[in-house]
C-alpha positions as a printed NumPy array, in Angstrom:
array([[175.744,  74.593, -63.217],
       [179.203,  76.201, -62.258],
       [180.585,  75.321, -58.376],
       [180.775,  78.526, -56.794],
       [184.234,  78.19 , -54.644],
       [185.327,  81.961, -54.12 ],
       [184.42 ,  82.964, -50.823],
       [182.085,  86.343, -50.609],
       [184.147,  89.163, -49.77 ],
       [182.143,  90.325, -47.079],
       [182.924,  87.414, -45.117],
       [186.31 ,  87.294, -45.812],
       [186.178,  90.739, -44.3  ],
       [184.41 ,  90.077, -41.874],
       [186.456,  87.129, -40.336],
       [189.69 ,  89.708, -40.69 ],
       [188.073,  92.153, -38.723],
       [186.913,  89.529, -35.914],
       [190.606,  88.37 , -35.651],
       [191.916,  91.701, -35.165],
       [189.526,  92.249, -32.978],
       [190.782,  89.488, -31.046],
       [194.398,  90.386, -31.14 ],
       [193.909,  93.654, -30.045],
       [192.661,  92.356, -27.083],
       [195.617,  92.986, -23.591],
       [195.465,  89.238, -22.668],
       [198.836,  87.638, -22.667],
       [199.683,  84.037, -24.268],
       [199.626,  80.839, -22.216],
       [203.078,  80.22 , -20.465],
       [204.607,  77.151, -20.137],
       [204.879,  75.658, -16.515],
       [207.581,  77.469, -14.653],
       [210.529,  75.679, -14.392],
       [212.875,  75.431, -10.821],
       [216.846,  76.049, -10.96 ],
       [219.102,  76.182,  -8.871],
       [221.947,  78.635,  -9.513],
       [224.671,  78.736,  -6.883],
       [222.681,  77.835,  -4.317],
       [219.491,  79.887,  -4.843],
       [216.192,  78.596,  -5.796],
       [214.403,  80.325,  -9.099],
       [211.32 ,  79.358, -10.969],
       [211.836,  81.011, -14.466],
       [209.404,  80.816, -17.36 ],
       [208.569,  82.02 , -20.957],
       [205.453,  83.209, -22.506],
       [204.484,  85.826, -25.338],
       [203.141,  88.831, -24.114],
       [199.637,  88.144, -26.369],
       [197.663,  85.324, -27.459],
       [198.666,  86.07 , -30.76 ],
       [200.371,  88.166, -33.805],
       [199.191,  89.878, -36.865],
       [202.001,  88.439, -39.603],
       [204.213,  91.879, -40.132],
       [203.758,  93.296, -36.662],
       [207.055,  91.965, -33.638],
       [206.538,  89.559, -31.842],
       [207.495,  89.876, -28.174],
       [208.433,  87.411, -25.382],
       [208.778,  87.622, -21.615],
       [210.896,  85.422, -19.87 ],
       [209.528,  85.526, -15.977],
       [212.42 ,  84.78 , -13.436],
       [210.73 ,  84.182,  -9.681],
       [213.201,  84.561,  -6.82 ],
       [212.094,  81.147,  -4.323],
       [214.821,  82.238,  -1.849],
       [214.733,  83.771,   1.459],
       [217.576,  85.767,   0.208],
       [217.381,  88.94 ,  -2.066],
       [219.249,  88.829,  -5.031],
       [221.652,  90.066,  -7.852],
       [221.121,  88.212, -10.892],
       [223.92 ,  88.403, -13.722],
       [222.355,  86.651, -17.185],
       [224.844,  86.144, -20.038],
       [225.854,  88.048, -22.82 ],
       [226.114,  86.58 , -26.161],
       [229.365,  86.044, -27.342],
       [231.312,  88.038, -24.571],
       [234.952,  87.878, -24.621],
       [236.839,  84.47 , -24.026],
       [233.997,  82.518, -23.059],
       [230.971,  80.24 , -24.385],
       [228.614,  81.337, -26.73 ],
       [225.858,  81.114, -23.655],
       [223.236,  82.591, -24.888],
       [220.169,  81.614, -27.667],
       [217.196,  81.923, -29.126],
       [215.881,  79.259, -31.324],
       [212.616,  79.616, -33.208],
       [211.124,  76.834, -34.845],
       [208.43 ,  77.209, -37.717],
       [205.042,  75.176, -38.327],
       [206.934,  72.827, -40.889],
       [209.269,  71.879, -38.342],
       [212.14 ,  74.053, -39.394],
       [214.464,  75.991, -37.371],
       [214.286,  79.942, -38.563],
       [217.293,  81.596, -40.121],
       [218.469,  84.444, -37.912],
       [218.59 ,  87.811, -39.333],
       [221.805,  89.195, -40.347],
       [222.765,  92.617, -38.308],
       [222.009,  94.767, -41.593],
       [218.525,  93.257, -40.919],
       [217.878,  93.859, -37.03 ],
       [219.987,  90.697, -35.483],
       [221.185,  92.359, -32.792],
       [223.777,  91.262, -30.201],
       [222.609,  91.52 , -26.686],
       [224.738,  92.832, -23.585],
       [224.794,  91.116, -20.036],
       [222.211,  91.938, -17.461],
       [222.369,  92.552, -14.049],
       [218.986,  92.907, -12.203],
       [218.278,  92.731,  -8.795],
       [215.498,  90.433,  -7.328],
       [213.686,  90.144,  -4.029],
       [212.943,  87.125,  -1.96 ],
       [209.917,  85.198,  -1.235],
       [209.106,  85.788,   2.274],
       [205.799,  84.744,   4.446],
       [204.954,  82.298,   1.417],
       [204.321,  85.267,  -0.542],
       [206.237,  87.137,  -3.268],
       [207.093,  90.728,  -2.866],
       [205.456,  93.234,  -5.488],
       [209.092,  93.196,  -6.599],
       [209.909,  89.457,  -6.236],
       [209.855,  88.605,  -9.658],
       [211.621,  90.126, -13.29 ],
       [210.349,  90.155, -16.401],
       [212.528,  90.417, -19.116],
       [211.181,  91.366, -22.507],
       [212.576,  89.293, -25.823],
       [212.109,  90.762, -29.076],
       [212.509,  87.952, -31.468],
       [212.922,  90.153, -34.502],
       [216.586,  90.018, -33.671],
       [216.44 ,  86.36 , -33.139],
       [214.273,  84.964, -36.485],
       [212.428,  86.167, -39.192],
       [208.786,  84.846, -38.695],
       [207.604,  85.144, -42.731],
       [204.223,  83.247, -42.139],
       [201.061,  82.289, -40.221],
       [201.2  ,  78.846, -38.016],
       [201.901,  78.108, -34.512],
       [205.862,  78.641, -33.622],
       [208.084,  77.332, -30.878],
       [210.661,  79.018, -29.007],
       [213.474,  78.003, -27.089],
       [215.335,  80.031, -24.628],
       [219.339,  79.394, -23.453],
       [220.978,  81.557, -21.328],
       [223.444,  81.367, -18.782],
       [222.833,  82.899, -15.697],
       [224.933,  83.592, -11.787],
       [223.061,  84.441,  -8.851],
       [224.652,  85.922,  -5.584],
       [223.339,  88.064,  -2.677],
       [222.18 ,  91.597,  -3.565],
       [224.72 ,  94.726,  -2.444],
       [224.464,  97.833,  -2.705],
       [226.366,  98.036,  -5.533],
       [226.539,  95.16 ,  -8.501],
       [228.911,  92.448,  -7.367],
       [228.993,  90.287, -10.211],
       [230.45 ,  91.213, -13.588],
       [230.982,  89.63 , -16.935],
       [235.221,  88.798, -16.493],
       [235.249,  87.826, -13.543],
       [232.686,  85.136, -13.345],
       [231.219,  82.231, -15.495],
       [227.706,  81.156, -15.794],
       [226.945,  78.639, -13.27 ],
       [223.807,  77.234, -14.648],
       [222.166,  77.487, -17.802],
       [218.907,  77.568, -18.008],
       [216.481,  76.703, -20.916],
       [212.775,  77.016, -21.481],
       [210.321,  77.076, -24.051],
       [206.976,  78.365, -25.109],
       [204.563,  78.438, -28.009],
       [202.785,  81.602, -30.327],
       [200.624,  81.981, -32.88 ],
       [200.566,  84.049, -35.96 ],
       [197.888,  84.767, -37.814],
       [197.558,  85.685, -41.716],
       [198.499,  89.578, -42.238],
       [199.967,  91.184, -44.964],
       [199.699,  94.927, -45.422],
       [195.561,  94.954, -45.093],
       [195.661,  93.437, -42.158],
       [198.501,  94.901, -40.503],
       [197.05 ,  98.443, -41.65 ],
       [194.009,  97.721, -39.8  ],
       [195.703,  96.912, -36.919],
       [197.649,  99.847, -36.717],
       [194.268, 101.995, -37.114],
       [192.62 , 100.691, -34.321],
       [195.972, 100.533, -31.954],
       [196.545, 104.373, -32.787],
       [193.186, 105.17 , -32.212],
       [192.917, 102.968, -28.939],
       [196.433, 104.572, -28.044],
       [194.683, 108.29 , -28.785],
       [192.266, 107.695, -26.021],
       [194.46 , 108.005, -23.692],
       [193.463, 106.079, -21.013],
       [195.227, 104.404, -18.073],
       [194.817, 100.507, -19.455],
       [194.337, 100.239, -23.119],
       [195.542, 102.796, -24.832],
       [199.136, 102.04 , -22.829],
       [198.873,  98.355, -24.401],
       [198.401,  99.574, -27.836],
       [201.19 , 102.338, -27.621],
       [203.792,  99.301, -26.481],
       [202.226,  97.285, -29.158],
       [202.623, 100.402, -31.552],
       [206.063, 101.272, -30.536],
       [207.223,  97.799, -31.11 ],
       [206.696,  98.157, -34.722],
       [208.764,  99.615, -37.839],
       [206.321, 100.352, -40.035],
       [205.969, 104.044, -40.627],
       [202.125, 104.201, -40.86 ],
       [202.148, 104.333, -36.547],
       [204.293, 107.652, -36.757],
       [201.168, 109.635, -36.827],
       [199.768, 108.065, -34.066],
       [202.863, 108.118, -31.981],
       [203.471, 111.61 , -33.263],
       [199.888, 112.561, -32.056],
       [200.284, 110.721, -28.211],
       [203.448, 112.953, -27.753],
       [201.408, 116.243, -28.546],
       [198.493, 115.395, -27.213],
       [198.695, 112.513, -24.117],
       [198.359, 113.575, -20.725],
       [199.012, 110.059, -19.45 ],
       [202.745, 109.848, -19.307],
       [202.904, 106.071, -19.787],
       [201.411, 106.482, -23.178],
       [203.761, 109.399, -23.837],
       [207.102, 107.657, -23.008],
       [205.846, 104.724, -25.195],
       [205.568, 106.55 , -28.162],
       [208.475, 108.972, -27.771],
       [210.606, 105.407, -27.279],
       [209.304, 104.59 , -30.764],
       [210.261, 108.228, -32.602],
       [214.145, 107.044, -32.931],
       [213.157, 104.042, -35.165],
       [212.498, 106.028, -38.262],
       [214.713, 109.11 , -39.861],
       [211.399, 110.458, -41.476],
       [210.728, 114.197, -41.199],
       [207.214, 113.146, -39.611],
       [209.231, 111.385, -36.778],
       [211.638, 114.216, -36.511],
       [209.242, 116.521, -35.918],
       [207.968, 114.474, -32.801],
       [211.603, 114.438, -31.109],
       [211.348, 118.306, -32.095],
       [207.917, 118.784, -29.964],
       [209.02 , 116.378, -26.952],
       [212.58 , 118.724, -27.071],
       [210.392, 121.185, -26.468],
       [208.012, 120.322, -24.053],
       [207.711, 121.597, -20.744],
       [208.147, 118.331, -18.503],
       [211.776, 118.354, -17.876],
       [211.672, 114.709, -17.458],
       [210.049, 114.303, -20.526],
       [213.134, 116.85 , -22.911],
       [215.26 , 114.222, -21.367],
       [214.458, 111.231, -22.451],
       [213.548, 113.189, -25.82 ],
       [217.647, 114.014, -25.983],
       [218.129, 110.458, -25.636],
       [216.385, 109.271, -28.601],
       [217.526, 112.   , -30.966],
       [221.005, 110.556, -29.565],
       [219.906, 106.988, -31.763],
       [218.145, 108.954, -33.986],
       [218.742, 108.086, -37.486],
       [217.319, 111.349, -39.03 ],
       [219.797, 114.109, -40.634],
       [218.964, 116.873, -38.518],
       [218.612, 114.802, -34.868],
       [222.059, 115.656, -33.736],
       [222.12 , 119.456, -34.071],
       [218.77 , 119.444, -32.359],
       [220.185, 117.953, -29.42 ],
       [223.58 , 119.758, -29.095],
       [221.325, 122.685, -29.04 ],
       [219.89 , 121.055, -25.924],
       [223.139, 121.77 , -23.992],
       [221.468, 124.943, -22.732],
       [218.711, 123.567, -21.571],
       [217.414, 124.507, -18.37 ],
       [217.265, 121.326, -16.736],
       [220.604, 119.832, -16.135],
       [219.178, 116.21 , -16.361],
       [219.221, 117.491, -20.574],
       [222.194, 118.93 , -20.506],
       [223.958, 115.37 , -18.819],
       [222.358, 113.687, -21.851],
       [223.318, 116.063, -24.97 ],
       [227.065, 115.481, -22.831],
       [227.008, 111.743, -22.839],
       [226.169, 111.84 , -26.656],
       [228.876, 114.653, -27.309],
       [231.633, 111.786, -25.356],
       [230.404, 109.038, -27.46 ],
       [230.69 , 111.493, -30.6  ],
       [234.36 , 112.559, -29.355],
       [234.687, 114.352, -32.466],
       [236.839, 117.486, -32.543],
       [233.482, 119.593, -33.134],
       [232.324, 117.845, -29.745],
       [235.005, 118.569, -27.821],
       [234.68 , 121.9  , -28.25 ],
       [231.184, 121.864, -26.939],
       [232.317, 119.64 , -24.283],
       [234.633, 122.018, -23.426],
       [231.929, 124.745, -22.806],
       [229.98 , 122.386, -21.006],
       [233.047, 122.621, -18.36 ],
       [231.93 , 125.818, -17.614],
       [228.039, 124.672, -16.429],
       [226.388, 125.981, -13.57 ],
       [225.804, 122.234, -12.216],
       [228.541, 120.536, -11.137],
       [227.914, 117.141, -12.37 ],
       [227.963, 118.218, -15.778],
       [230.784, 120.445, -15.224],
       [232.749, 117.727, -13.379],
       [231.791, 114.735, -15.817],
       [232.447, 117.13 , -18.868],
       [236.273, 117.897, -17.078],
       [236.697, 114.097, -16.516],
       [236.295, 113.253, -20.192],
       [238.83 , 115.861, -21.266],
       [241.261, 114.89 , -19.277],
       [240.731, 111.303, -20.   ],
       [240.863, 111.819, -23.562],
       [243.523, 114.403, -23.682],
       [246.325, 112.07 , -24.783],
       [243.883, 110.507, -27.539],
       [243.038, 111.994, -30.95 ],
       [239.359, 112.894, -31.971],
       [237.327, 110.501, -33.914],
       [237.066, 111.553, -37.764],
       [233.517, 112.894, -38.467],
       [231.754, 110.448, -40.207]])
């Protein structure tokens, strides 16, 4: 008689469908134990973890890198650039696969990204407690970093160099002026289990449709898990939370996640949020058809200049001084006549600024 080895589908199925089930679940991955610095003279307990237990193969996976202010002193934190001018390549992330292997990082045609300096404030630990805002969490998408191709368990390790000094009113440390004092390293663990586009299609149905809910806990973790990702089969979920959400956490998740994709179907979100009646909300909608990749983003948004709210119209003016094209200093030079005077001011300072340079060619 002929060994049967081929497992029935409906189990296969039904194991894909338990993991899924599991990795749609809010819980965060294990961290490793914090680790204490000292940076000049300040006492921080920083660790890294990834924001879930685990990963769907296809879908990004995200980091957060926990910094703890031990100090009696509230702080300004300054972390490193990568590759800032005239000094030490300070900052990187290594990612190490289940053979063993370190990761190749992507080239910037395919999402390796350099990353700018941070300055974040950071409260002290007083009365043996930490303050609600005692601690920063920065998010690491390592997507810019390696390209994970495979399922397995992966290690990462973190390098960056960091200053510390006490907090001001106004940030005190900057970039030329100082060099990183300590640098600190720490590492963590994730797993990623076997996707491909079955899997990762599932997961993107039952994200969108936890995301449609709209509730105040887990349809915001599927829209960050949702606007995370590049593959076009969220937009009509994302497209969907902008029209439809009340919550506004779930709305600014997805609208974040419109500027990824030049599609007409993304498009026409950034055209409903430019249109919506929370002025709040048209602004950060003029800010992602600024890094909007779609052909018709940009004449959407100078046609935002006459928005009612001047928090719009600052944003269509910022994008019209990073344009400086001749076409945009035209409109800039309307914008001089505003009723606000911030935008009438800022839109005066540019021209004269610029007035001895020559408009960028239109690309």
């Amino acid at each position: 008689m002929k060994k049967q080895t081929r497992r029935p589908g409906h189990l296969r199925t039904a194991a894909l469908l338990c993991a899924l089930a599991a990795l749609c679940a809010p819980a965060r991955g294990s961290a490793q134990t914090p680790q204490t610095f000292w940076i000049d003279g300040y006492e921080l307990r920083v660790s890294l973890h990834p924001v879930r237990a685990g990963f769907v193969l296809g879908e990004p996976v995200t980091l957060s890198l926990d910094v703890e202010n031990r100090s009696d002193t509230d702080l300004e934190l300054l972390l490193s650039g990568e590759r800032g001018p005239g000094r030490a390549d300070d900052f990187e992330v290594t990612v190490t696969g289940p053979d063993g292997r370190v990761l190749p990082r992507p080239s910037p045609e395919e999402g390796g990204a350099e990353v700018s300096y941070d300055n974040s404030y950071v409260s002290a630990a007083r009365d043996g407690y930490m303050m609600s805002d005692g601690s920063m969490h920065f998010i690491v998408t390592l997507s810019n970093w390696a390209k994970v191709e495979g399922p397995g368990q992966y290690t990462v390790t973190y390098r960056r160099g960091v200053r510390a000094g006490p907090r001001a009113r106004r940030y005190r440390i900057f970039p030329g002026t100082t060099r990183a004092a300590v640098e600190v390293s720490v590492q963590t663990t994730f797993e990623v289990v076997e996707g491909g586009p079955e899997a990762l299609a599932q997961l993107i149905e039952q994200l969108g449709n936890q995301m449609l809910k709209c509730d105040r806990d887990s349809s915001v973790n599927a829209a960050t898990r949702l606007a995370a990702m590049t593959d076009e089969r969220v937009l009509k979920y994302v497209v969907g939370a902008v029209q439809s959400c009340k919550n506004p956490s779930v709305r600014y998740q997805a609208l974040n996640a419109l500027s990824n994709f030049k599609s007409d179907e993304a498009f026409e979100g950034l055209r409903l949020a430019a249109a919506d009646a929370d002025e709040d909300f048209r602004t950060v909608a003029a800010n992602q058809l600024g890094g909007s990749k779609h052909p018709k983003a940009l004449k959407l948004l100078f046609s935002m200049r006459r928005d009612p709210y001047y928090g719009v119209r600052l944003m269509v003016l910022q994008v019209l001084e990073g344009t400086d094209t001749a076409e945009a200093r035209k409109l800039i030079w309307e914008m001089t006549q505003d009723e606000h005077p911030l935008v009438r001011d800022e839109a005066l300072r540019f021209l004269q600024e610029r007035a001895t340079h020559p408009p960028q060619k239109e690309k």
